[in-house]
Residue frames as qw, qx, qy, qz and C-alpha x, y, z in Angstrom:
[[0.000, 0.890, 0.456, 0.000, 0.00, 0.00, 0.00],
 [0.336, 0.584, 0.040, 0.738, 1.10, 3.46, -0.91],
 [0.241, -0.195, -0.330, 0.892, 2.46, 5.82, 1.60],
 [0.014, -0.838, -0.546, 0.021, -0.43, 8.21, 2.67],
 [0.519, 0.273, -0.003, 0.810, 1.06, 11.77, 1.54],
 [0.424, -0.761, -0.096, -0.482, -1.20, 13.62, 4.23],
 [0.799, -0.503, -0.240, 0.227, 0.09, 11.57, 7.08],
 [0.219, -0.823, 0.401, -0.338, 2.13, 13.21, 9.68],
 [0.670, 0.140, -0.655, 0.320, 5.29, 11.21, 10.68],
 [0.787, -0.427, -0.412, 0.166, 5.62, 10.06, 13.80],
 [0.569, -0.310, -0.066, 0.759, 7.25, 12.37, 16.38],
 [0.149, 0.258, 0.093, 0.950, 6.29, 16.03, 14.22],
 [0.440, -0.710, -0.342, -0.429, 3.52, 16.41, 16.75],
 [0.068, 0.447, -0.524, 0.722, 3.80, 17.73, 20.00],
 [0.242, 0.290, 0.612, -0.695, 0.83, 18.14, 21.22],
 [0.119, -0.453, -0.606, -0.643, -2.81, 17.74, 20.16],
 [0.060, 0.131, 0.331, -0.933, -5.05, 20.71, 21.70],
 [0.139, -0.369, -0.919, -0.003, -8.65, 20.35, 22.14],
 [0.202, -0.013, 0.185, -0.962, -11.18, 23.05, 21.91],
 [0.085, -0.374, -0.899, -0.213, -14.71, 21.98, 22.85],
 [0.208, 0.060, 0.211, -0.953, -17.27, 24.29, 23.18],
 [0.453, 0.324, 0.658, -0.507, -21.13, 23.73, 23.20],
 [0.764, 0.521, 0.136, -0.356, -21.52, 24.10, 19.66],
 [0.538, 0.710, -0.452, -0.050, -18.31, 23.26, 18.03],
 [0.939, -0.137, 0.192, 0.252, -15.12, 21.10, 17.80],
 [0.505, 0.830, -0.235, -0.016, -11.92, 21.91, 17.53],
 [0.861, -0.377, 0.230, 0.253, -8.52, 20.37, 17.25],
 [0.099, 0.936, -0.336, -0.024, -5.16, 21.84, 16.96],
 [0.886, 0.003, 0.039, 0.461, -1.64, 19.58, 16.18],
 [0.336, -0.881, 0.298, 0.149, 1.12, 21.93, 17.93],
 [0.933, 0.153, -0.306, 0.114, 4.35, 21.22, 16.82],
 [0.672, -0.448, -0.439, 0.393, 7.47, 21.27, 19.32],
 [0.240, 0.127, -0.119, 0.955, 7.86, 24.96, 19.12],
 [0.236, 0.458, 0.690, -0.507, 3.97, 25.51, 19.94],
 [0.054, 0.226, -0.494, -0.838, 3.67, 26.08, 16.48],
 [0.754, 0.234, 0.597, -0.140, 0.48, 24.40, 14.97],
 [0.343, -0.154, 0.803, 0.463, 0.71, 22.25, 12.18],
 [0.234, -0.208, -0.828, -0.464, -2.31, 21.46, 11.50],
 [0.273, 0.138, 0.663, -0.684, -6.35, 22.09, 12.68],
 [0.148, -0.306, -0.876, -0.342, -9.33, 20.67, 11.88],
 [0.344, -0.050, 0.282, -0.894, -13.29, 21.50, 12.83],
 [0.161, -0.164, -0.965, -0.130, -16.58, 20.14, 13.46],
 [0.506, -0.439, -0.062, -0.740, -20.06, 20.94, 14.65],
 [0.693, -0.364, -0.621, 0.047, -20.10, 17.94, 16.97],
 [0.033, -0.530, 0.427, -0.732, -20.19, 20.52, 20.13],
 [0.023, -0.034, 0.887, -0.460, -20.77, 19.31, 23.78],
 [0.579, 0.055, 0.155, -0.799, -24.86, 20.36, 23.47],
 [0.834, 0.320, -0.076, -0.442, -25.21, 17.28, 21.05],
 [0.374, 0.338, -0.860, 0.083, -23.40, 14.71, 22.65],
 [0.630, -0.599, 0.208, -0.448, -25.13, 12.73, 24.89],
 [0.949, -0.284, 0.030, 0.136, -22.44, 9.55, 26.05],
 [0.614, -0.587, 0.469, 0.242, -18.87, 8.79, 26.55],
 [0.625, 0.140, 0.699, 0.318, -18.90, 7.09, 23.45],
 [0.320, 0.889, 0.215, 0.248, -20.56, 9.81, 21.45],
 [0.090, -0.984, 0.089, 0.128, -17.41, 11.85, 22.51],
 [0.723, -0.189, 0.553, 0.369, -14.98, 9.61, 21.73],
 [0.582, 0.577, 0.564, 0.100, -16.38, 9.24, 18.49],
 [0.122, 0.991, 0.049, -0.027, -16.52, 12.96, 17.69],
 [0.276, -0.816, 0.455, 0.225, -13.00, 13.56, 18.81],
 [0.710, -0.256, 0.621, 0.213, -11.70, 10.50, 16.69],
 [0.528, 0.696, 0.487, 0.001, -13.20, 11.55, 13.60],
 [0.392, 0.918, -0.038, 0.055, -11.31, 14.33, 13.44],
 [0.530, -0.537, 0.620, 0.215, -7.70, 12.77, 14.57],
 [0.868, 0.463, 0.179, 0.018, -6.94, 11.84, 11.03],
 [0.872, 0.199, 0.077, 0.441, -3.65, 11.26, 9.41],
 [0.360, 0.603, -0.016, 0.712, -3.16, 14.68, 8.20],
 [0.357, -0.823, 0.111, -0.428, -3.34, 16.05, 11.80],
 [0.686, -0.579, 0.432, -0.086, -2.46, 13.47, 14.62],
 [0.450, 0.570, -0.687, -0.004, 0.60, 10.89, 14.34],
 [0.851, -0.150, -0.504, 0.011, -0.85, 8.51, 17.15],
 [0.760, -0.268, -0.460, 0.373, 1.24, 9.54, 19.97],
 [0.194, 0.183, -0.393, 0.880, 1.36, 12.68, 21.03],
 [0.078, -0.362, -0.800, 0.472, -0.50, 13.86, 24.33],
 [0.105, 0.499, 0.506, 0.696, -3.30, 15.11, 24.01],
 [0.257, -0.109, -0.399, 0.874, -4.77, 18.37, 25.96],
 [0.119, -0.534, -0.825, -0.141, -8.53, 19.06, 26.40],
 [0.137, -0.267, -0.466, 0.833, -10.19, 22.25, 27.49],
 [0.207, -0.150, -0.656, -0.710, -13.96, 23.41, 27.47],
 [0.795, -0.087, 0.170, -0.575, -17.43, 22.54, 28.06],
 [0.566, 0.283, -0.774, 0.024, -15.51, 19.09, 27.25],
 [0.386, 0.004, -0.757, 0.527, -14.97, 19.00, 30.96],
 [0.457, -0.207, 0.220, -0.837, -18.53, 20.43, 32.35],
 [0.670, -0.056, 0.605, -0.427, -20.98, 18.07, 34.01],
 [0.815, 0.045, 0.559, -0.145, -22.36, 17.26, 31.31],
 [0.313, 0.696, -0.557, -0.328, -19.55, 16.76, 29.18],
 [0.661, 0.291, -0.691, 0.032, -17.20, 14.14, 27.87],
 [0.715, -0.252, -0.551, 0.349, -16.01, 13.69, 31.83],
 [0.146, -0.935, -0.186, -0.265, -16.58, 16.05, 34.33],
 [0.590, 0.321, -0.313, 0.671, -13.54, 18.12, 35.60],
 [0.317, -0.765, -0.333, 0.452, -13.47, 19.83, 39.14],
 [0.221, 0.933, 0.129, 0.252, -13.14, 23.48, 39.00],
 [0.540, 0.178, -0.305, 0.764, -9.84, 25.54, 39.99],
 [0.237, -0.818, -0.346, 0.394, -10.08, 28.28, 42.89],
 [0.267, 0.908, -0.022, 0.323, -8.51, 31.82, 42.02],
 [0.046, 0.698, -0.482, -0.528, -6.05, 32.54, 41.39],
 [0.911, 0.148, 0.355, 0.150, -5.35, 30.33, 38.54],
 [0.227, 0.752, -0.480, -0.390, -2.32, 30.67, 36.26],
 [0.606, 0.437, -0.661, -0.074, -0.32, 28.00, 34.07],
 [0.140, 0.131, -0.856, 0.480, 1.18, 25.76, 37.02],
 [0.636, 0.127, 0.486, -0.586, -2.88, 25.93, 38.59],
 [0.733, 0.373, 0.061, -0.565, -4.18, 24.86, 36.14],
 [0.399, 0.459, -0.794, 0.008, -1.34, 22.15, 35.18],
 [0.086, -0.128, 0.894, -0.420, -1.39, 20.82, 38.74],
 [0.429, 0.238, 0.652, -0.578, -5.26, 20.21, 38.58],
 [0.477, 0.253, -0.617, -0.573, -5.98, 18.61, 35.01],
 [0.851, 0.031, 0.271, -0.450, -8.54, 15.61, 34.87],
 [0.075, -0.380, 0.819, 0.423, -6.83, 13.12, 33.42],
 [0.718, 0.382, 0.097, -0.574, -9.13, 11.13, 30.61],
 [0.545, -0.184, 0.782, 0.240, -8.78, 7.56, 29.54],
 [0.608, 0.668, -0.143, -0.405, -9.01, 7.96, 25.40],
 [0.795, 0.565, -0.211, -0.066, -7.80, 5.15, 23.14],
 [0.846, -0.294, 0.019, 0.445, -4.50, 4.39, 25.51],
 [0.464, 0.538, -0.022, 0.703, -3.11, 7.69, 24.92],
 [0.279, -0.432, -0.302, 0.802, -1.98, 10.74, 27.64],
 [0.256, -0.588, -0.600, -0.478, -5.26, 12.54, 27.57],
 [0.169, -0.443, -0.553, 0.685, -6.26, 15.29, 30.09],
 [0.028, 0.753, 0.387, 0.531, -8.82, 17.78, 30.17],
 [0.129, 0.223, -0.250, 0.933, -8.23, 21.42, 31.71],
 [0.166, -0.337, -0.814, 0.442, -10.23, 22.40, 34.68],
 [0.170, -0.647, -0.584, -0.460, -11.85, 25.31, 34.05],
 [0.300, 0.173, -0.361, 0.866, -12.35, 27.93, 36.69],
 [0.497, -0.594, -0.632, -0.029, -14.35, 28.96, 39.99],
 [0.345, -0.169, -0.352, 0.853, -14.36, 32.32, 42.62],
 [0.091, -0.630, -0.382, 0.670, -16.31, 34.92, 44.35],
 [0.153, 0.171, 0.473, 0.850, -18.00, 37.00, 42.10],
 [0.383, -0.390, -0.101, -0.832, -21.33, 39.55, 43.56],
 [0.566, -0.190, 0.584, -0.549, -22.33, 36.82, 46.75],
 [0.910, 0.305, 0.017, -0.281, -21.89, 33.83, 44.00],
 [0.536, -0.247, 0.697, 0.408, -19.38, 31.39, 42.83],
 [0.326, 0.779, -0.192, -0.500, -18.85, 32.47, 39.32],
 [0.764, -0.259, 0.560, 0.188, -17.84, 29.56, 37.03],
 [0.629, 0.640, -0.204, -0.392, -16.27, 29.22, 33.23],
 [0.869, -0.012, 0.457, 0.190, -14.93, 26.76, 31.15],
 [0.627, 0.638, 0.339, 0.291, -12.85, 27.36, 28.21],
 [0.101, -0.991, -0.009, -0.091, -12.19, 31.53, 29.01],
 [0.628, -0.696, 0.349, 0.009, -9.49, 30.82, 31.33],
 [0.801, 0.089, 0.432, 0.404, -7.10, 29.08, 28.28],
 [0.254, 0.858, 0.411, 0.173, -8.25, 31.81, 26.33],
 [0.156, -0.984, -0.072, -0.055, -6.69, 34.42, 28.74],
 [0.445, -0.731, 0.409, 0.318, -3.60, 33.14, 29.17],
 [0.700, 0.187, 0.486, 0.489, -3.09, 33.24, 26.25],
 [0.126, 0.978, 0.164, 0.040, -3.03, 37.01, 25.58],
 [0.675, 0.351, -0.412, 0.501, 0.09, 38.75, 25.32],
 [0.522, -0.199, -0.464, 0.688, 2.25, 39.62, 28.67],
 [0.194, 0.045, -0.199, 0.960, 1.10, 42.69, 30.68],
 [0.298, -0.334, -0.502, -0.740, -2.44, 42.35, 29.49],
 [0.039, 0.009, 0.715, -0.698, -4.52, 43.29, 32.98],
 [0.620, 0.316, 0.439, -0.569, -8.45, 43.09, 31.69],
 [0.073, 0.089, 0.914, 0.389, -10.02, 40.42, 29.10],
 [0.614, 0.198, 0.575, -0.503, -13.25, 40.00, 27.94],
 [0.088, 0.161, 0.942, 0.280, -14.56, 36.80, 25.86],
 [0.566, 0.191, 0.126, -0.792, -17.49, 38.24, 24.51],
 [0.368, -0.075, -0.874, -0.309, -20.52, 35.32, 23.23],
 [0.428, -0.539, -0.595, -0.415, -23.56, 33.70, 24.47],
 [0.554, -0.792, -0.250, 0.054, -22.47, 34.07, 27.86],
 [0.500, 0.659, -0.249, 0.503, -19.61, 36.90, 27.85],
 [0.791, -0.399, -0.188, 0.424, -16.47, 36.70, 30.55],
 [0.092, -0.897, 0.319, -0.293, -14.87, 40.02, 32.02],
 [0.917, -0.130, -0.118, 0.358, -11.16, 38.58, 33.34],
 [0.372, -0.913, 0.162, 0.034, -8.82, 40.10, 35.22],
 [0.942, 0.126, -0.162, 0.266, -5.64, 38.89, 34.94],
 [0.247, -0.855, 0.452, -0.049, -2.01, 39.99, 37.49],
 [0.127, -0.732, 0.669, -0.018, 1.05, 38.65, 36.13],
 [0.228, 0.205, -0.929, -0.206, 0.16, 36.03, 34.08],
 [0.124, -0.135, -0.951, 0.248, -2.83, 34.85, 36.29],
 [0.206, -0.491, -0.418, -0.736, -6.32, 34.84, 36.26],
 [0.233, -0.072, -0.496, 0.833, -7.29, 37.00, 39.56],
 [0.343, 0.408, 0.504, -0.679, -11.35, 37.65, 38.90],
 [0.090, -0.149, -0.691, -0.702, -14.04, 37.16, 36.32],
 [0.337, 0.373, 0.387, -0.773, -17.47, 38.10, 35.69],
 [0.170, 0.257, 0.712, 0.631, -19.97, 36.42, 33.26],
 [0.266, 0.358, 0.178, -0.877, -22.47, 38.40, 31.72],
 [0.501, 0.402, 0.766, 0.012, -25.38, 36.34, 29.75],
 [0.018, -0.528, 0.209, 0.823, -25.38, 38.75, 26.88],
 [0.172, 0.163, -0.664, -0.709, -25.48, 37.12, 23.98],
 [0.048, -0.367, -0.928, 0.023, -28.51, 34.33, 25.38],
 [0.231, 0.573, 0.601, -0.506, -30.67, 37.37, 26.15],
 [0.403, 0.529, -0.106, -0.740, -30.42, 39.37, 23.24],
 [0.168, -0.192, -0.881, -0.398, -30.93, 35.53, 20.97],
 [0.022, 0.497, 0.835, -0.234, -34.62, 35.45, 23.78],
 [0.145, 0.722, 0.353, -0.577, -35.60, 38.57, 23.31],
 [0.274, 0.387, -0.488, -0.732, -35.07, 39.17, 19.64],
 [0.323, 0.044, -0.873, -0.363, -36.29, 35.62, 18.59],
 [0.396, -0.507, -0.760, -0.092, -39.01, 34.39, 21.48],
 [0.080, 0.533, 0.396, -0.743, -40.54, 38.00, 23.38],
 [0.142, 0.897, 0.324, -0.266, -42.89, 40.65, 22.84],
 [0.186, -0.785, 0.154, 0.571, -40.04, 42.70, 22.59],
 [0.237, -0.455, 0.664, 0.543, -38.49, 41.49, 19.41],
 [0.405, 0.495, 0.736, 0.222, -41.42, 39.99, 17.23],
 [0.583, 0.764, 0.264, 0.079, -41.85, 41.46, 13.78],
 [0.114, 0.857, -0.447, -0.229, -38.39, 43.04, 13.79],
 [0.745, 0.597, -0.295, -0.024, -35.44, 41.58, 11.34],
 [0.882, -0.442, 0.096, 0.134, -33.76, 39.41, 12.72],
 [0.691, 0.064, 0.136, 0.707, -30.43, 39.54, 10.35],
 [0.303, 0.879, 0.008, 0.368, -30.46, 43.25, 9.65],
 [0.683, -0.396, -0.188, 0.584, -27.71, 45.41, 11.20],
 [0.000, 0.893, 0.142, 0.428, -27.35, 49.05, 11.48],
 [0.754, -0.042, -0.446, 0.480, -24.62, 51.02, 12.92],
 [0.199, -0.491, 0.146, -0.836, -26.06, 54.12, 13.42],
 [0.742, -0.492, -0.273, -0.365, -28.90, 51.57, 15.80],
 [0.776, -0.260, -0.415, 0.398, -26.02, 50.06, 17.95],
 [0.427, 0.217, -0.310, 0.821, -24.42, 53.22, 18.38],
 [0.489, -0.443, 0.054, -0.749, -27.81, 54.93, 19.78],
 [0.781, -0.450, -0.387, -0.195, -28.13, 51.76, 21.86],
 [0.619, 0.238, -0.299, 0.686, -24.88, 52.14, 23.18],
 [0.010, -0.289, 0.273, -0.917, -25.14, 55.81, 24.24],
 [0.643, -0.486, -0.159, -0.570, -28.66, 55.19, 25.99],
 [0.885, -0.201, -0.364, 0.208, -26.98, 52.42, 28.20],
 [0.550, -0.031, -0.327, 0.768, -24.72, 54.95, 29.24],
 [0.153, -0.408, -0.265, -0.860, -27.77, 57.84, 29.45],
 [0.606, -0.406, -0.099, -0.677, -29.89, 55.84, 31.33],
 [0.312, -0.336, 0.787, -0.412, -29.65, 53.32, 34.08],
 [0.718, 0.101, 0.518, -0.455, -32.99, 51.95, 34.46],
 [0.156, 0.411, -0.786, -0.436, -31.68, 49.27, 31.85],
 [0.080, 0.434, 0.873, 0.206, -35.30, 46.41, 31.92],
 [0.249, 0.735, 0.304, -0.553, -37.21, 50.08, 31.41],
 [0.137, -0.596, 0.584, 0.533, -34.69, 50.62, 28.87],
 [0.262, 0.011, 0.909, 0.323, -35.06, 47.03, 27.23],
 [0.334, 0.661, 0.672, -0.011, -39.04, 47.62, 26.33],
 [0.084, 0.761, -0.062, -0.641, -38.02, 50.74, 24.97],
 [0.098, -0.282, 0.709, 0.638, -37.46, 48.74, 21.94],
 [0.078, 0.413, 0.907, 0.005, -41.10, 47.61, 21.73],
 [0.211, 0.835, 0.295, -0.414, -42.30, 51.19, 22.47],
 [0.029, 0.505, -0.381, -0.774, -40.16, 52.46, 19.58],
 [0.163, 0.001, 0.898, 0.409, -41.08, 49.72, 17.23],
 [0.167, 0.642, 0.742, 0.094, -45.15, 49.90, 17.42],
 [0.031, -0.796, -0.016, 0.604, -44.71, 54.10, 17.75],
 [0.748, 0.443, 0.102, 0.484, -42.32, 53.50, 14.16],
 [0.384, -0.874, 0.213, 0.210, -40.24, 56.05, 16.61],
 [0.238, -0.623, 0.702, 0.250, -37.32, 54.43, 15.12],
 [0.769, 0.249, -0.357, -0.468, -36.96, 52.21, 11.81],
 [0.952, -0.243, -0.012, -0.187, -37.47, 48.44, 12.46],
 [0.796, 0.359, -0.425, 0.237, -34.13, 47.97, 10.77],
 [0.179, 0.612, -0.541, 0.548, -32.31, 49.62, 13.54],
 [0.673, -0.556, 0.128, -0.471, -34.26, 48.07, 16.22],
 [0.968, -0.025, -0.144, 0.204, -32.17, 44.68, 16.20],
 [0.617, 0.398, -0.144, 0.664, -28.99, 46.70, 16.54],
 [0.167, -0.532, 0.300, -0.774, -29.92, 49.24, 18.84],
 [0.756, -0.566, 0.147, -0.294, -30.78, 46.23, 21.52],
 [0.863, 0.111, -0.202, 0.449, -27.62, 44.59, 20.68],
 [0.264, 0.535, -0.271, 0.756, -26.22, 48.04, 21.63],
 [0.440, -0.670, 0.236, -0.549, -28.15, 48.51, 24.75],
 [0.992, 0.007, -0.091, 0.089, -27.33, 44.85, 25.78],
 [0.678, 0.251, -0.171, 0.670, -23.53, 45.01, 24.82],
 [0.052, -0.749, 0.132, -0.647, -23.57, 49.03, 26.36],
 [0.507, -0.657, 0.242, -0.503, -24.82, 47.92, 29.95],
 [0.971, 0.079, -0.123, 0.190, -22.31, 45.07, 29.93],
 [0.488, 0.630, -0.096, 0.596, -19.63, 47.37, 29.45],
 [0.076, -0.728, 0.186, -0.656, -20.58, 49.61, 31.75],
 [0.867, -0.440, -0.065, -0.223, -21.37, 47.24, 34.46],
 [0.941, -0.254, -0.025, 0.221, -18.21, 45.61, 34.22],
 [0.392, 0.480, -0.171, 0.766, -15.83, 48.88, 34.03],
 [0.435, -0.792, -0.192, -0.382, -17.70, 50.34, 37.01],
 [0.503, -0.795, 0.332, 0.070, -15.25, 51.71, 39.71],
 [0.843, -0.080, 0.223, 0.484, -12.24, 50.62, 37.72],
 [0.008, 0.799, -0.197, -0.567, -9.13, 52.80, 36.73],
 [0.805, 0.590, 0.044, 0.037, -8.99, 52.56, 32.92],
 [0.158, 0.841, -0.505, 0.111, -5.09, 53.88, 33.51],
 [0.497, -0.488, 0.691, -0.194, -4.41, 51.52, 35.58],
 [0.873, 0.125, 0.470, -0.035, -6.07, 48.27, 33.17],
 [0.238, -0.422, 0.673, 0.559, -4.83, 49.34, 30.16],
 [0.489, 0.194, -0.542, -0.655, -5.41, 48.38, 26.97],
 [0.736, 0.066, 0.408, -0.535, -8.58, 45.53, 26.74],
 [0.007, 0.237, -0.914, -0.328, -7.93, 42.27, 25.03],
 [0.640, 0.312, 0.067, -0.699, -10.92, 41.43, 23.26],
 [0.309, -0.192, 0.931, 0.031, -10.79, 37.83, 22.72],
 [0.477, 0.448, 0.569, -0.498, -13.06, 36.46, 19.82],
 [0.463, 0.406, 0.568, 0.545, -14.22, 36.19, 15.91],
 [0.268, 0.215, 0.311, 0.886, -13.89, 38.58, 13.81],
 [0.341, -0.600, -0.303, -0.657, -17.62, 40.20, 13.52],
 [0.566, -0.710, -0.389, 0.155, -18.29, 39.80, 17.44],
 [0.573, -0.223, -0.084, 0.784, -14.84, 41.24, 18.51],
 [0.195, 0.161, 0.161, 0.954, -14.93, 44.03, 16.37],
 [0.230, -0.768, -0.336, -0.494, -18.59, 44.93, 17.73],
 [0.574, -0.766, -0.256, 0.135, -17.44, 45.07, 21.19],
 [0.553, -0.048, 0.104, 0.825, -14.26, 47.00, 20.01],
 [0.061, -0.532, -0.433, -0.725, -16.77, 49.46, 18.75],
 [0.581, -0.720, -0.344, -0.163, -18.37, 49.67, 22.02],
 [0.691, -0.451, -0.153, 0.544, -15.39, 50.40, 23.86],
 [0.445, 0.207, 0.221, 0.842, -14.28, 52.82, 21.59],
 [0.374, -0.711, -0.332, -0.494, -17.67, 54.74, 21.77],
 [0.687, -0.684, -0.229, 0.094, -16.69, 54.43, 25.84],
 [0.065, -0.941, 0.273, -0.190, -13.46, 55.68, 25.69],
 [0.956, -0.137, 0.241, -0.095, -11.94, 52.33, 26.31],
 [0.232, 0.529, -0.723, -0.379, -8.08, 51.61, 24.83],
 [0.836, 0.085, 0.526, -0.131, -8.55, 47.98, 23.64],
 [0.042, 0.543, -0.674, -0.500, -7.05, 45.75, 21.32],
 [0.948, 0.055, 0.068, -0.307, -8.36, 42.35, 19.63],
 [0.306, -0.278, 0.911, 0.012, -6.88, 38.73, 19.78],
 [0.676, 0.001, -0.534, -0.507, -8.36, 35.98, 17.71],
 [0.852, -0.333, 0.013, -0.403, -10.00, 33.26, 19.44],
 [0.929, 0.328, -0.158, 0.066, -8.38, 30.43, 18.07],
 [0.632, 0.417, -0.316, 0.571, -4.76, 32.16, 18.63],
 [0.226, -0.713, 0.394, -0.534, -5.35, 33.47, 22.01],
 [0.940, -0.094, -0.053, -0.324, -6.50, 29.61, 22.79],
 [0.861, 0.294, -0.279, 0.307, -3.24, 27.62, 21.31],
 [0.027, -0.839, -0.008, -0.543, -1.66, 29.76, 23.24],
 [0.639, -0.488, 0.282, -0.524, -2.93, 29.36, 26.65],
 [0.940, 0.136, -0.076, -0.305, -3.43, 25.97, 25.65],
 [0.757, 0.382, -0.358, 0.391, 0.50, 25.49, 25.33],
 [0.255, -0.691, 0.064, -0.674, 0.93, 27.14, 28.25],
 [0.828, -0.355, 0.286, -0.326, -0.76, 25.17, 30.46],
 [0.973, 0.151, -0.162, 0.062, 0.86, 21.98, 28.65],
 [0.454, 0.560, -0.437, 0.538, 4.32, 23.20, 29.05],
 [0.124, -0.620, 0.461, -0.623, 3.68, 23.40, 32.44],
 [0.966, -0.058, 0.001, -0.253, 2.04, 20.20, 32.87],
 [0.455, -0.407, 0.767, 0.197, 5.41, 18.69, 31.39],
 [0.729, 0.334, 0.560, -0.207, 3.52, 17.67, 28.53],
 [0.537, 0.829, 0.014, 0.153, 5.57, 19.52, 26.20]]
């Protein structure tokens, strides 16, 4: 049989790096400089798994020639490791840097290979334990010095971070209300769902910083909409703005912007660059990271401190 001219020899992997998120799949093949070689994708996210076996599965599928080489370890981090994931991973306390988060990996029996899955992260956060999964790879994986994060998405993560380590977070459910209330309320029926309008975010914006009373605020898109106060298009955009605004503001409150510095804005393209937009509008320095490459990152990070690399 003919040499497969995809395959990866033995030994040019380092590491294979595991992103698992409720809707998606990803997998990264590091090589020993934390370079990646190779990365593959999938929709098979944690939501629509429901066994051991149905993760396996998922994850094997995409371990093919042209990525993995069969033996290198492999390094898990995600909703992978939530209850009801693949296998469920205790949380870390705060602080958490590289070394935490090394010393307290799940380890995960996959196919007879060295298989762990990152822990994910727990701490004090308004008279609550605050928890994320996933974020916390993410962050350290930004570049040196970088003192405030935030992972915008369905449920967006404000992250401190001193000296390499992550030292407070805050989620904010952002993106889940403005999917309920555009797609299943009062508030959001008969407006366009896909439109977008940047004059509407930028008036939602400034009202979020006008006005407090922010669930008076929220039906204000309902009273504009049946009033035609404001056209429909903008209405989908101007609650993404008031939404995304009193996020912002909530989670700058009493901080010294001199003191965080520039904001690392962690995240695809079209999100990022709205909440870059929002900061700006605030006054906010800030920079963007891609997901993906703040991830590997982290992701190597941790491994390197593990020993795993």
């Amino acid at each position: 049989m003919a040499a497969d001219p995809t395959a990866i020899s033995p030994g040019a992997v380092a590491l294979i790096g595991v992103d698992w998120g409720s809707t998606h799949l990803r997998v990264h093949a590091f090589d020993e400089l934390g370079g990646i070689i190779a990365t593959r994708s999938s929709a098979s996210g944690m939501a629509g798994l429901a066994s051991p076996d149905a993760f396996a599965a998922a994850l094997e599928e995409l371990l093919g020639a042209d990525l993995d080489d069969g033996t290198a370890p492999i390094l898990l981090a995600g909703m992978v490791g939530a209850r009801s994931g693949w296998q469920e991973a205790p949380y870390a306390a705060l602080p958490a840097d590289a070394s935490a988060l090394a010393a307290a990996l799940q380890p995960l029996a996959f196919r007879g290979r060295r298989a762990a899955i990152v822990p994910g992260v727990s701490g004090d956060s308004d008279g609550f334990a605050d928890v994320m999964r996933g974020e916390e790879t993410q962050a350290l994986g930004v570049p040196p010095g970088t003192r405030r994060v935030v992972a915008p998405g369905t449920h967006s993560k404000w992250i401190g971070l001193d000296r390499g380590a992550v030292v407070d977070f805050a989620t904010y459910p952002t993106g889940e209300f403005y999917a309920l209330l555009l797609n299943q309320s009062l508030i959001g029926r008969g407006l366009p769902a896909q439109a977008w309008s940047e004059r509407g975010f930028l008036r939602g914006l400034d009202t979020a910083r006008e006005r407090p009373d922010w669930l008076h605020q929220l039906f204000g898109v309902r009273a504009r909409h049946v009033r035609d106060a404001t056209p429909a298009e903008e209405l989908p955009a101007f609650l993404s703005g008031l939404l995304i605004g009193y996020e912002c503001l909530a989670a700058s409150a009493g901080r010294d912007p001199a003191a965080d510095g520039e904001i690392a804005v962690i995240g695809g393209a079209r999100l990022a660059a709205t909440y870059a937009l929002a900061l700006r509008r605030y006054g906010c320095a800030h920079y963007i990271i891609e997901g993906d490459t703040a991830f590997c990152h982290g992701l190597w990070r941790i491994a390197k401190a593990a020993g795993l690399v």
